[in-house]
TIVO-2410 file (N, C-alpha, C; in nm, 3 decimals):
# residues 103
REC num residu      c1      c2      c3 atome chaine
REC   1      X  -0.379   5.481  -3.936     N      A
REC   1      X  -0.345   5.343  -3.963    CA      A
REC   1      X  -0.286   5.281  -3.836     C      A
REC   2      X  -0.341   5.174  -3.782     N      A
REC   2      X  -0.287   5.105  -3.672    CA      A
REC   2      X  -0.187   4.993  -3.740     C      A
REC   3      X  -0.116   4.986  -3.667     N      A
REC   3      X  -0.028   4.843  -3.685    CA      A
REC   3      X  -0.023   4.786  -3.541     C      A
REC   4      X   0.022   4.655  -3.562     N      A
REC   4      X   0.046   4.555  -3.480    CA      A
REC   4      X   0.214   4.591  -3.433     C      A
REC   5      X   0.215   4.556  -3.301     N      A
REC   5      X   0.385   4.596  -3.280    CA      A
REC   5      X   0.489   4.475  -3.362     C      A
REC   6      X   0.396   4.373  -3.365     N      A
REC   6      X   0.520   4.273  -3.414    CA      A
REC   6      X   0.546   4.312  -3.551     C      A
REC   7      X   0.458   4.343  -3.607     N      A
REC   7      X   0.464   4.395  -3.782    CA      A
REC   7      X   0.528   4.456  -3.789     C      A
REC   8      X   0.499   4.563  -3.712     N      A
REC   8      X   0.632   4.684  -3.692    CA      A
REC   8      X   0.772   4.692  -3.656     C      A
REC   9      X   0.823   4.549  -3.606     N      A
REC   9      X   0.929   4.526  -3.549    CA      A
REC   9      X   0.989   4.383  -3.630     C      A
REC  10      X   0.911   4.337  -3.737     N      A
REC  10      X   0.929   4.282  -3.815    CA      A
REC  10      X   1.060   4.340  -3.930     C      A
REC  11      X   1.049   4.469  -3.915     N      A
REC  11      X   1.130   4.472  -4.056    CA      A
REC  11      X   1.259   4.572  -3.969     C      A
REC  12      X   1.404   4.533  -4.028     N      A
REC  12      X   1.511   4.596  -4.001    CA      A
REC  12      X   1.525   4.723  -3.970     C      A
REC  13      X   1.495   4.810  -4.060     N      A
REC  13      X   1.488   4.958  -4.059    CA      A
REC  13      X   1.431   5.038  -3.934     C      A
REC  14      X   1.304   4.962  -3.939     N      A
REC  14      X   1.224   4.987  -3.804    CA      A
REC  14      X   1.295   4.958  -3.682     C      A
REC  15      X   1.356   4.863  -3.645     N      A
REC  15      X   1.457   4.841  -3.581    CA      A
REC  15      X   1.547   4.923  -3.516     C      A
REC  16      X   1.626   4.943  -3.645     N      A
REC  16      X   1.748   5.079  -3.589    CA      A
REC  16      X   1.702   5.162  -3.580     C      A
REC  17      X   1.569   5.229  -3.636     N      A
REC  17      X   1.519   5.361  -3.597    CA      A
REC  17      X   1.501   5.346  -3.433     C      A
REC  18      X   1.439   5.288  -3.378     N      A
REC  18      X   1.403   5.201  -3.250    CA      A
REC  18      X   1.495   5.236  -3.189     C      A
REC  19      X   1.651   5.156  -3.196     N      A
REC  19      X   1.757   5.184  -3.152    CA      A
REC  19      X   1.807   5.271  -3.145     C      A
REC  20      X   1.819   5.384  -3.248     N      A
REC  20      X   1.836   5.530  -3.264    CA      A
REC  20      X   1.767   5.597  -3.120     C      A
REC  21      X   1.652   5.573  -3.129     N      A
REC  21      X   1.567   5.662  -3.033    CA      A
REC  21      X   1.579   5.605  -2.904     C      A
REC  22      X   1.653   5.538  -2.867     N      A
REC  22      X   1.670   5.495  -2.734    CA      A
REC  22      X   1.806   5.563  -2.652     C      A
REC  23      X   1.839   5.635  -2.745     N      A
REC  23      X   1.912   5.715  -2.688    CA      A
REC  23      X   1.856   5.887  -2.702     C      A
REC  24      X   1.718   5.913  -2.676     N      A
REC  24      X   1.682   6.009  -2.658    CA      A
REC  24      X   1.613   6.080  -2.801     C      A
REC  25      X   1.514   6.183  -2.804     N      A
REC  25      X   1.432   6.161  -2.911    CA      A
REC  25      X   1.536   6.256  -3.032     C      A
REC  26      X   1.523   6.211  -3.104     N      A
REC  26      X   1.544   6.291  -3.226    CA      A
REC  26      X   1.508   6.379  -3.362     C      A
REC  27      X   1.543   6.438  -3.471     N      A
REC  27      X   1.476   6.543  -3.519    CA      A
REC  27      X   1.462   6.375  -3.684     C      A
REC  28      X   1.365   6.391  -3.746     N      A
REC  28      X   1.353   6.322  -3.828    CA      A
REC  28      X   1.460   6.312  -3.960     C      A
REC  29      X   1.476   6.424  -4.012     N      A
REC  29      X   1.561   6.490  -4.036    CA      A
REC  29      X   1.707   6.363  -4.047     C      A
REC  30      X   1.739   6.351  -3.875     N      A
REC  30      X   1.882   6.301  -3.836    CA      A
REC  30      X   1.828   6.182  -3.875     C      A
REC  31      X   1.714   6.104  -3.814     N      A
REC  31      X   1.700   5.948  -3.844    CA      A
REC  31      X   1.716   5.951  -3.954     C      A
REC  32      X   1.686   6.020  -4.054     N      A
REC  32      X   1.667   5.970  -4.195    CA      A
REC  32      X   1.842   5.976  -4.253     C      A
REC  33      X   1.906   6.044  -4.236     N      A
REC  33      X   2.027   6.083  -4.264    CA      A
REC  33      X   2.139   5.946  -4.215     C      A
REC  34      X   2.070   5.840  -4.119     N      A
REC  34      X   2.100   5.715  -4.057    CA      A
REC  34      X   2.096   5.653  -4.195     C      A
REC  35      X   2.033   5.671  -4.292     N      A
REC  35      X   2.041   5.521  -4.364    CA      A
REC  35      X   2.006   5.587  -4.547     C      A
REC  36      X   2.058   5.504  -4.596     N      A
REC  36      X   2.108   5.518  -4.767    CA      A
REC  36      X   1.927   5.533  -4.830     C      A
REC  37      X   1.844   5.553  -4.733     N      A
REC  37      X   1.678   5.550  -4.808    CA      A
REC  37      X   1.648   5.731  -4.800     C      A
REC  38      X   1.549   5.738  -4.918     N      A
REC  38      X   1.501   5.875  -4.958    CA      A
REC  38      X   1.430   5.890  -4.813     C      A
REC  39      X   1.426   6.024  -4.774     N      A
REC  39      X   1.352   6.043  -4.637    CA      A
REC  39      X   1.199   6.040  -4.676     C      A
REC  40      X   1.152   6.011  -4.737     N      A
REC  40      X   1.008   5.951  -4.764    CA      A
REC  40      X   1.004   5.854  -4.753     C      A
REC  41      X   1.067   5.780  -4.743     N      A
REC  41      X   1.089   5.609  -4.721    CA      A
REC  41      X   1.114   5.597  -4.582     C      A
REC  42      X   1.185   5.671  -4.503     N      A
REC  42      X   1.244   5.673  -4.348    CA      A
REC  42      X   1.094   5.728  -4.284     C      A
REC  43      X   1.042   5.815  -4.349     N      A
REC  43      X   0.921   5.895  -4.311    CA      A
REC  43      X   0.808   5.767  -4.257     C      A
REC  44      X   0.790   5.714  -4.402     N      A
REC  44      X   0.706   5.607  -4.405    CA      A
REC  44      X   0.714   5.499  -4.299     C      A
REC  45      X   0.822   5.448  -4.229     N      A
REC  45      X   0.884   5.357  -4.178    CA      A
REC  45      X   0.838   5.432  -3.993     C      A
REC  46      X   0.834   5.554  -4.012     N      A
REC  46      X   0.789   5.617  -3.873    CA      A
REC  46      X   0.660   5.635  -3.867     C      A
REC  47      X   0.581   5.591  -3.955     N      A
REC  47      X   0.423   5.647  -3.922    CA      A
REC  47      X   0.429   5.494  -3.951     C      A
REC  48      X   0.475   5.422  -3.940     N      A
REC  48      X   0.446   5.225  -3.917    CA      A
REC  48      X   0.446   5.260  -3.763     C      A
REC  49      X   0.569   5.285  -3.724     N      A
REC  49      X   0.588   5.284  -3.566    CA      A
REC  49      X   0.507   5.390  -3.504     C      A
REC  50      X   0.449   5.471  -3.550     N      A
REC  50      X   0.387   5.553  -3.513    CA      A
REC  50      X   0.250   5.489  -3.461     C      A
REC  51      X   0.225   5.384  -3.572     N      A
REC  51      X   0.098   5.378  -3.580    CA      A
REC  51      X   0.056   5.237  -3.480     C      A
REC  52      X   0.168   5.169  -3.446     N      A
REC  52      X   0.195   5.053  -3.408    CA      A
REC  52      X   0.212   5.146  -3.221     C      A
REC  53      X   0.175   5.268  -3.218     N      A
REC  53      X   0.221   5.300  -3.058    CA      A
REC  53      X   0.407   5.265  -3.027     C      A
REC  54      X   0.485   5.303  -3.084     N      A
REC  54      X   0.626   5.279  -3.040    CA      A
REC  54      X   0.672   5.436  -3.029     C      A
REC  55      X   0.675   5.502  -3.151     N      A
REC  55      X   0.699   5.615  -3.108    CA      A
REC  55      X   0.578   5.748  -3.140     C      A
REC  56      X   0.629   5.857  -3.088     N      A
REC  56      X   0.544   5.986  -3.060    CA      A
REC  56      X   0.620   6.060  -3.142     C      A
REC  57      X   0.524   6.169  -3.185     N      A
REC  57      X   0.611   6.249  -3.288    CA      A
REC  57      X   0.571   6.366  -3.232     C      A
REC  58      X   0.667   6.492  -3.170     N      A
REC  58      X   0.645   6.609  -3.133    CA      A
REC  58      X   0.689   6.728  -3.208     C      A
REC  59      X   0.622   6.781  -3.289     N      A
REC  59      X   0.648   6.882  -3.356    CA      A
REC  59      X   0.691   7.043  -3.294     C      A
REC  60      X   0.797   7.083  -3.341     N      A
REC  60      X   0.903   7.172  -3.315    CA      A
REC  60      X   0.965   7.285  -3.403     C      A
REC  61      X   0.845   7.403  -3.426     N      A
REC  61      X   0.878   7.482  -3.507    CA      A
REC  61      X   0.877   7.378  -3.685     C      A
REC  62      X   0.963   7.397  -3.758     N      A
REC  62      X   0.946   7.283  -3.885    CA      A
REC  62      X   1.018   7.196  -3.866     C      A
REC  63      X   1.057   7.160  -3.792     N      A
REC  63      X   1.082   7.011  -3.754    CA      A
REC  63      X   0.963   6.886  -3.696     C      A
REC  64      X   1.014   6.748  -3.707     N      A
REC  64      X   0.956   6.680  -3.648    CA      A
REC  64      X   1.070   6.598  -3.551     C      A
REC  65      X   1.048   6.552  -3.440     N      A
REC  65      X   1.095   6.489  -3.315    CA      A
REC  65      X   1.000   6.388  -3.297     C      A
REC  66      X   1.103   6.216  -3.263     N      A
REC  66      X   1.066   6.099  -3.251    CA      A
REC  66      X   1.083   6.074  -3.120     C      A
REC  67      X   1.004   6.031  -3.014     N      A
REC  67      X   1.050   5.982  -2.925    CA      A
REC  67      X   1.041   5.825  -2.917     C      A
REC  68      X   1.073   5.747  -2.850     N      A
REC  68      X   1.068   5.602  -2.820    CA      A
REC  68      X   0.953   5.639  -2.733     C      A
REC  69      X   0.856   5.535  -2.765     N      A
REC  69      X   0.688   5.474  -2.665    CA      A
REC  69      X   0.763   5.336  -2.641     C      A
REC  70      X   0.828   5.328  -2.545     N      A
REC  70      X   0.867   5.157  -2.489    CA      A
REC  70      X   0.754   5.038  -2.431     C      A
REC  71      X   0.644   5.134  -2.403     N      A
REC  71      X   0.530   5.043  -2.332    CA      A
REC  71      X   0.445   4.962  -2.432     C      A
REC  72      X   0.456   4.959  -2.569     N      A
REC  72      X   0.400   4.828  -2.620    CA      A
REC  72      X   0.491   4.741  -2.662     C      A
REC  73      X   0.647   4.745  -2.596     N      A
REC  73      X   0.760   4.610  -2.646    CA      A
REC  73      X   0.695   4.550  -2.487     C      A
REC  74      X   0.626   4.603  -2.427     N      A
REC  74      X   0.597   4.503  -2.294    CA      A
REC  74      X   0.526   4.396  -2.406     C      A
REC  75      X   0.445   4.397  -2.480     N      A
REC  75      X   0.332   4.328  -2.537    CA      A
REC  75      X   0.467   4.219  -2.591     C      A
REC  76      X   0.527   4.233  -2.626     N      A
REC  76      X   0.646   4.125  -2.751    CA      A
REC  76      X   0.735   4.058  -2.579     C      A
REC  77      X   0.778   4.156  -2.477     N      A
REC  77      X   0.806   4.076  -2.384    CA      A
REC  77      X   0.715   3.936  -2.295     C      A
REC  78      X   0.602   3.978  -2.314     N      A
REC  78      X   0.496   3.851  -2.272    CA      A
REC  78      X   0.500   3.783  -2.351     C      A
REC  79      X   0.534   3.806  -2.453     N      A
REC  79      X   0.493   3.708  -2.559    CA      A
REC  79      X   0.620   3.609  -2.549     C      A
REC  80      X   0.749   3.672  -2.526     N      A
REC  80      X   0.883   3.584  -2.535    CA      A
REC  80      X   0.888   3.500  -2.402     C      A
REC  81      X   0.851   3.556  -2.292     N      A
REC  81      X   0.847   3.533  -2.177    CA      A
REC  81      X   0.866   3.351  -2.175     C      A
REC  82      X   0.741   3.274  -2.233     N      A
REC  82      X   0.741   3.148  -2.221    CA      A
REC  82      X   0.855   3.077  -2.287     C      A
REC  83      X   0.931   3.132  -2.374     N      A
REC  83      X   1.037   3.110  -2.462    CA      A
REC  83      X   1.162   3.093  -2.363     C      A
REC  84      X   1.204   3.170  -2.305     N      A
REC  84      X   1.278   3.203  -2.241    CA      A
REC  84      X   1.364   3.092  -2.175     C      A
REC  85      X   1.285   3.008  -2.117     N      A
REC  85      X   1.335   2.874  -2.019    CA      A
REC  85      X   1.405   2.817  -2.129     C      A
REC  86      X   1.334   2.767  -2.246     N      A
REC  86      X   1.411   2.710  -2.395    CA      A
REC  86      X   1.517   2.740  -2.371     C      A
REC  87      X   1.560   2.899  -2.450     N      A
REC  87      X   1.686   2.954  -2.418    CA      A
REC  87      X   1.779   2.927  -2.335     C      A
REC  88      X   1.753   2.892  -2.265     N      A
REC  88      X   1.825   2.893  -2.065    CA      A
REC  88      X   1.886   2.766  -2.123     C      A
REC  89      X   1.779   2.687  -2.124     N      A
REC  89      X   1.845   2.512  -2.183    CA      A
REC  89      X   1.934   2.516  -2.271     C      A
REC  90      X   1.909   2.591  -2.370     N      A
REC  90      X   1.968   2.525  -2.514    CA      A
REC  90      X   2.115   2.560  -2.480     C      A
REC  91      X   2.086   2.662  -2.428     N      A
REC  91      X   2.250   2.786  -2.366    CA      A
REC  91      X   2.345   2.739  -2.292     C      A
REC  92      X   2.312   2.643  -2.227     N      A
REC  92      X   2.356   2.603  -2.104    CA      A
REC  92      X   2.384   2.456  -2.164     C      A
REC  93      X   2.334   2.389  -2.273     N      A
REC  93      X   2.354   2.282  -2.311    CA      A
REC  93      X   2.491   2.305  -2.409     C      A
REC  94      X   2.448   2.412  -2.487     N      A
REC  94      X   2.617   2.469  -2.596    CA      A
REC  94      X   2.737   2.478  -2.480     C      A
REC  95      X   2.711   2.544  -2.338     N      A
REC  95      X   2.824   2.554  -2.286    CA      A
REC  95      X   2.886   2.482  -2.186     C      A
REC  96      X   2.807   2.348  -2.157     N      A
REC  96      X   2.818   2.190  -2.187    CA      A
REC  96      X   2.950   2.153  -2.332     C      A
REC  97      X   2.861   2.193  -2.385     N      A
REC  97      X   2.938   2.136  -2.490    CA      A
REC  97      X   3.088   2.174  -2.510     C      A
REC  98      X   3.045   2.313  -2.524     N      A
REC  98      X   3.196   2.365  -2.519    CA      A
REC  98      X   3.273   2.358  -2.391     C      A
REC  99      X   3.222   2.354  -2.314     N      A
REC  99      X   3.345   2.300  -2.221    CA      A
REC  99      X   3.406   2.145  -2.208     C      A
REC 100      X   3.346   2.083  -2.239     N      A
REC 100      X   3.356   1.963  -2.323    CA      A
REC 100      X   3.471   1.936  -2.385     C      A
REC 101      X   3.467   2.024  -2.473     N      A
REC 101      X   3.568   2.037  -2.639    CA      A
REC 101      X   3.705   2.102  -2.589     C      A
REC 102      X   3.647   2.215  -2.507     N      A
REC 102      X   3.794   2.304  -2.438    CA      A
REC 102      X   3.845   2.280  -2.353     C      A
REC 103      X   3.780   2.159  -2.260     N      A
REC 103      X   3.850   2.152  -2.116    CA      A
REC 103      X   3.982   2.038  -2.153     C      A
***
């Protein structure tokens, strides 16, 4: 099953798993033990990202190990890229403002 990275990064869970693994890969096992869901549900949530190219799964005796694949958030960084200047403005316009209010 392929997914799209944004689909995959669409939903919360997927997320902190994400975040989890950015600090180095882990045993599935531990991710799942991260959050109040049956590990068939955490399972499920890794073969999204799996399937979406984010992470790799290296099997380890009966374990499974997640690593972070960072090279398709390049795809969501191009995509924000044009956004970005917005930001700059809007940011810079609030702290306008607030200095405004506080000075």
């Amino acid at each position: 099953m392929t997914t799209d990275v944004f689909s995959a990064l669409a939903n919360p869970v997927r997320r902190q798993l994400l975040d989890s693994l950015r600090e180095g890969p882990r045993a599935a096992g531990e991710l799942a033990g991260q959050f109040s869901l049956s590990r068939p549900a955490v399972s499920e949530h890794l073969q999204v990202l799996r399937g979406a190219g984010l992470v790799r799964e290296e099997p380890r005796g009966r374990h499974r190990y997640y690593h972070l694949q960072a090279q398709p958030l390049a795809e969501v960084g191009q995509w924000l890229h044009p956004y970005e200047h917005f930001w700059r403005e809007r940011l810079r316009s609030l702290r306008d403002v607030l200095d405004e209010e506080f000075s």
